[in-house]
C-alpha positions in Angstrom: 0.0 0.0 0.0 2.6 2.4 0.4 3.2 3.2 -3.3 -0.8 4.4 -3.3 0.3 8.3 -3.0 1.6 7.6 -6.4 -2.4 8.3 -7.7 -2.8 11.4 -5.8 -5.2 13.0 -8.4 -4.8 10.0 -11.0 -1.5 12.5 -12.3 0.3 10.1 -12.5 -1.6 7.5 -14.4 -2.6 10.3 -16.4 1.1 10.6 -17.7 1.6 6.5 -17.8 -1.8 6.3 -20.1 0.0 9.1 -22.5 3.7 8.3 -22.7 2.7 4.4 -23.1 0.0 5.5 -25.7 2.2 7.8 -28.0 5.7 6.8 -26.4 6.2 3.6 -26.3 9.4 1.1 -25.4 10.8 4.2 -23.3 13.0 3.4 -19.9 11.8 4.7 -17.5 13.4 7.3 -16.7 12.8 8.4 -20.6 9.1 7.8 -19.9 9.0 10.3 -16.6 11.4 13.1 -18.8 8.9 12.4 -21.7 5.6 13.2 -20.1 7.3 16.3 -17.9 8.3 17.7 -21.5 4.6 17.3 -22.5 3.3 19.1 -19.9 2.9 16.6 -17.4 3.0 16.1 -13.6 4.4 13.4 -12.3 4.6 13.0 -7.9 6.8 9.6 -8.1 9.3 11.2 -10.2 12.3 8.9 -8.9 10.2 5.1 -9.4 7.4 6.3 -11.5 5.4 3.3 -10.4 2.0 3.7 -11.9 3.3 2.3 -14.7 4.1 -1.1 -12.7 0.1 -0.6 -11.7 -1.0 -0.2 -15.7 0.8 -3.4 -16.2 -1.0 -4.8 -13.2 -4.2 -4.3 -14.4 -3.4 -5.7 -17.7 -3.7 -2.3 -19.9 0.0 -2.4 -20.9 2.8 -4.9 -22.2 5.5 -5.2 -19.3 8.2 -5.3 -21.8 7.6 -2.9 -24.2 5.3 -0.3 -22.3 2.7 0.1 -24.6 -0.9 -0.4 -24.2 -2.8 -3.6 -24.9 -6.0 -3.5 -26.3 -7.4 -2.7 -22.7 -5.1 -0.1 -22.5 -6.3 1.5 -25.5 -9.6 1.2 -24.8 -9.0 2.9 -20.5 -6.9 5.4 -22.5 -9.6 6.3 -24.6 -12.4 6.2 -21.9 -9.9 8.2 -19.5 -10.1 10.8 -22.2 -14.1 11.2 -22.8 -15.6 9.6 -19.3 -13.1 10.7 -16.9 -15.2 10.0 -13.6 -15.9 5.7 -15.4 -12.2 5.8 -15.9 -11.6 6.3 -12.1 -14.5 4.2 -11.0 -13.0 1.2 -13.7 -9.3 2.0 -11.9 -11.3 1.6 -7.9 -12.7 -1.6 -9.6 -9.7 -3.1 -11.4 -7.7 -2.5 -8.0 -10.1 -3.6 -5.7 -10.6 -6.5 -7.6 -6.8 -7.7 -8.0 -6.6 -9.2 -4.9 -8.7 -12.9 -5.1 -9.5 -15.5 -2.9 -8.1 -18.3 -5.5 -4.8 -17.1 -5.3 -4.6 -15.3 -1.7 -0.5 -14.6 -2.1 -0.3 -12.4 -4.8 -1.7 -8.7 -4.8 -1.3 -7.8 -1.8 -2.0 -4.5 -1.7 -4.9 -5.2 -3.4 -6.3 -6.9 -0.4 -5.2 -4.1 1.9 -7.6 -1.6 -0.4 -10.4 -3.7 -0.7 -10.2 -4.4 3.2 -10.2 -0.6 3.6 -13.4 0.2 1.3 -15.4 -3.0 2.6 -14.8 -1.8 6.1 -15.7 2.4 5.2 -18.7 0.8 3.7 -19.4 -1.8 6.5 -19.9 1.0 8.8 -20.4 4.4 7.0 -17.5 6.4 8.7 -14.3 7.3 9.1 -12.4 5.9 11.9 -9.5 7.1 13.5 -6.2 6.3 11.5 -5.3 4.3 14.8 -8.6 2.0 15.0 -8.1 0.9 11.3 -4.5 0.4 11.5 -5.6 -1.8 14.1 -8.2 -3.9 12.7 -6.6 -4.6 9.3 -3.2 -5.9 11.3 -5.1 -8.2 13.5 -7.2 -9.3 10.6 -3.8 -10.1 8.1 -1.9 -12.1 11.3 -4.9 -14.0 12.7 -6.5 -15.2 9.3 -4.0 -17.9 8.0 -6.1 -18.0 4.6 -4.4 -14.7 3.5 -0.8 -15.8 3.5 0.4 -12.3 3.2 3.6 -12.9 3.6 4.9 -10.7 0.6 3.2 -7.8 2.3 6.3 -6.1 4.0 6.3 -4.3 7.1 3.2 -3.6 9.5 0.6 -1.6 8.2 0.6 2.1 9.2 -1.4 5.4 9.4 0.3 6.5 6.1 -1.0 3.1 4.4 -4.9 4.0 5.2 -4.1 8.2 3.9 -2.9 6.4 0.6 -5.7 4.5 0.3 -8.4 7.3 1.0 -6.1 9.3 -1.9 -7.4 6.3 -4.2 -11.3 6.8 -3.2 -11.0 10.5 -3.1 -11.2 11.4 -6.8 -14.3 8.7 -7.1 -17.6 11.4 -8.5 -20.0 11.2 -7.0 -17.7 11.0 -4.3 -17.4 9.3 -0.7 -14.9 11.3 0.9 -16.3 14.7 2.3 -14.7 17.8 3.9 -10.9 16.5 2.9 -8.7 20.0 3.7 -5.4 20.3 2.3 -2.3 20.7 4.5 0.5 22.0 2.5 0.7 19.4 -0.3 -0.8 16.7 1.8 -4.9 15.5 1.8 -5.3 16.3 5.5 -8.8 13.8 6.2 -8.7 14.7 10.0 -12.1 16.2 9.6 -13.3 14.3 6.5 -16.4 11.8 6.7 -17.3 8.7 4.2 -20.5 8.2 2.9 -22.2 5.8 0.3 -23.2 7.0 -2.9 -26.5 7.0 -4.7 -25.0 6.0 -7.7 -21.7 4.8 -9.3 -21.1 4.1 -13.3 -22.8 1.3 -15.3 -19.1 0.2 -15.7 -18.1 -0.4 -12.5 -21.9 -2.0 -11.8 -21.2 -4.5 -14.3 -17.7 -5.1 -13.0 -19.1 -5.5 -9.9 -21.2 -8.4 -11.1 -18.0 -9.9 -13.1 -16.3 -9.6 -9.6 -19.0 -11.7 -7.7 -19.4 -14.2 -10.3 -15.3 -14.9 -10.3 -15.1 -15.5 -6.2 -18.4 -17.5 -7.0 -16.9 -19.6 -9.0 -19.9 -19.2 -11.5 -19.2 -19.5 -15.4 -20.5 -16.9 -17.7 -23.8 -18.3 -19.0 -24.8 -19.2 -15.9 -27.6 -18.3 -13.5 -26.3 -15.5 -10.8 -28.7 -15.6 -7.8 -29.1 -12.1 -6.3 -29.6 -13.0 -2.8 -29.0 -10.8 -0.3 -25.2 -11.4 0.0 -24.8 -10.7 -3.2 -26.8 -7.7 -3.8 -24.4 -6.5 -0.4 -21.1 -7.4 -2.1 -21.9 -5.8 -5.4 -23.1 -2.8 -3.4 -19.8 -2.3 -1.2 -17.6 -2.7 -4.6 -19.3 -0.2 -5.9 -19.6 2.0 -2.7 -23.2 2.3 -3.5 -26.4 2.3 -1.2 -27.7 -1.0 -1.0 -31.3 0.9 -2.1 -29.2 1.7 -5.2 -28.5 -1.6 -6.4 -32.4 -2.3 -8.7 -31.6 0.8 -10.1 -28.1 0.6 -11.3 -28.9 -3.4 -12.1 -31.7 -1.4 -14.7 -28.9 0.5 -15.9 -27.1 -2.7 -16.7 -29.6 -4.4 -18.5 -30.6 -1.6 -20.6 -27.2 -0.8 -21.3 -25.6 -4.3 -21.5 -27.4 -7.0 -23.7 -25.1 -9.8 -23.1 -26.8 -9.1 -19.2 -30.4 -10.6 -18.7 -32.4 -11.5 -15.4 -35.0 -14.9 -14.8 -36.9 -13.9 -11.9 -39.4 -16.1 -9.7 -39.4 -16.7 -6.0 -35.8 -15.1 -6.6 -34.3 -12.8 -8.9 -31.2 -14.6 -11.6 -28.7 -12.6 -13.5 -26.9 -14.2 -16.6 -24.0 -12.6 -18.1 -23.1 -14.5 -21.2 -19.9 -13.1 -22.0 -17.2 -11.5 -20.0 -17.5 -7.5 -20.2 -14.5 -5.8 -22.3 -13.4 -2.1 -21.4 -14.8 -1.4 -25.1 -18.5 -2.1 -23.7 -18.0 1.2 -22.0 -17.1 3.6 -24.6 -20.4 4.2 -25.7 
């Protein structure tokens, strides 16, 4: 988690999209010297380590730093729908992190831990009080196996991860001041949203289908769990959920629902990036 400050203000992905996009097979040091000629601010000048993140998420080649097809298609979405760019960035690294393979991603795990337990109970705790509770919960659940995630977790961890949720619109960070060049969120306050982007809905279906272990073309029951999980991915309202699952179906029409004593989704593909350009 402690590379997160590296997307205060998404400025640095902002520079990776570009300089990977009409740049290509740079160093990296090139890259950085690149995008600061173009006009471009950059906080991680010395690591530059969104670009590590883009190839994380799968929207560029590690070798040649250019941008796959996903890449091309975030890039182009980052540049027309700038709030569904961010929400598809929350989505992609909240969903890094899986069950399946608990070792890797790491700080995937740390985020999502972080947004499930803002959502869980609608505040803002003390830096202190979530230090806590996501150190206990890494050393007593031997399931995780985090044992690639490096020193304890610390006040400075949780400020980088509310610098990820902070440029989410409509937001859930409120009353963040600024102290100097730093987010100060000493008096700042969470709070669902009544609505996120059809993109990170359906991502948030994708997601819960995956750590089901359901194939696409299969029924999705939308049991309460469910609806929950979707909901705190999305750092929606549970009261939200009909209407963005609405959205979906209007908008998607590989989505569909069966419903009779309970409600079914099926997806019969997996969603590309390129379903949300439109």
């Amino acid at each position: 988690m402690s590379r997160t400050h590296i997307l205060k203000g998404f400025s640095d992905v902002n520079a990776a999209l570009w300089v990977c996009k009409y740049h290509p097979g740079l160093k990296l040091k090139d890259m950085v010297r690149a995008a600061i000629d173009n006009g471009y601010n950059i906080a991680d000048l010395a690591r530059f380590e969104a670009v590590q993140m883009l190839s994380e998420w799968g929207l560029i080649e590690k070798e040649t730093k250019s941008l796959t097809s996903k890449g091309e298609a975030i890039h182009l979405i980052w540049e027309t729908k700038r709030n569904t760019a961010i929400d598809i960035l929350h989505g992609l690294q909240y969903s890094l992190w899986t069950k399946s393979n608990p070792e890797q991603n790491t700080a995937s795990w740390a985020y999502k831990t972080i947004c499930d337990y803002l959502w869980e109970r609608q505040g803002l705790p003390e830096s202190d009080q979530l230090v806590t509770y996501i150190n206990d919960l890494r050393n007593r659940d031997e399931n995780l196996v985090l044992s690639h995630f490096g020193n304890a977790f610390s006040s400075k961890s949780i400020n980088d991860a509310y610098d990820w949720l902070l440029p989410l619109d409509p937001p859930v960070l409120h009353g963040v001041s600024i102290d100097g060049q730093v987010n100060s969120y000493k008096d700042a306050f969470f709070k669902r949203r009544q609505f996120c982007s059809t993109a990170l809905f359906v991502m948030g279906l994708t997601y819960v289908l995956r750590e089901s272990g359901i194939n696409f073309g299969d029924l999705i029951e939308l049991d309460n769990n469910r609806r929950r999980e979707i909901s705190t991915y999305c750092l929606i309202e549970e009261t939200s959920f009909d209407f963005m699952l609405d959205d979906a179906l209007r908008m998607m029409p590989y989505i569909s629902i069966q419903k009779g004593w309970d409600v079914f989704v099926i997806m019969n593909r997996e969603p590309e990036l390129t379903d949300f350009l439109d």
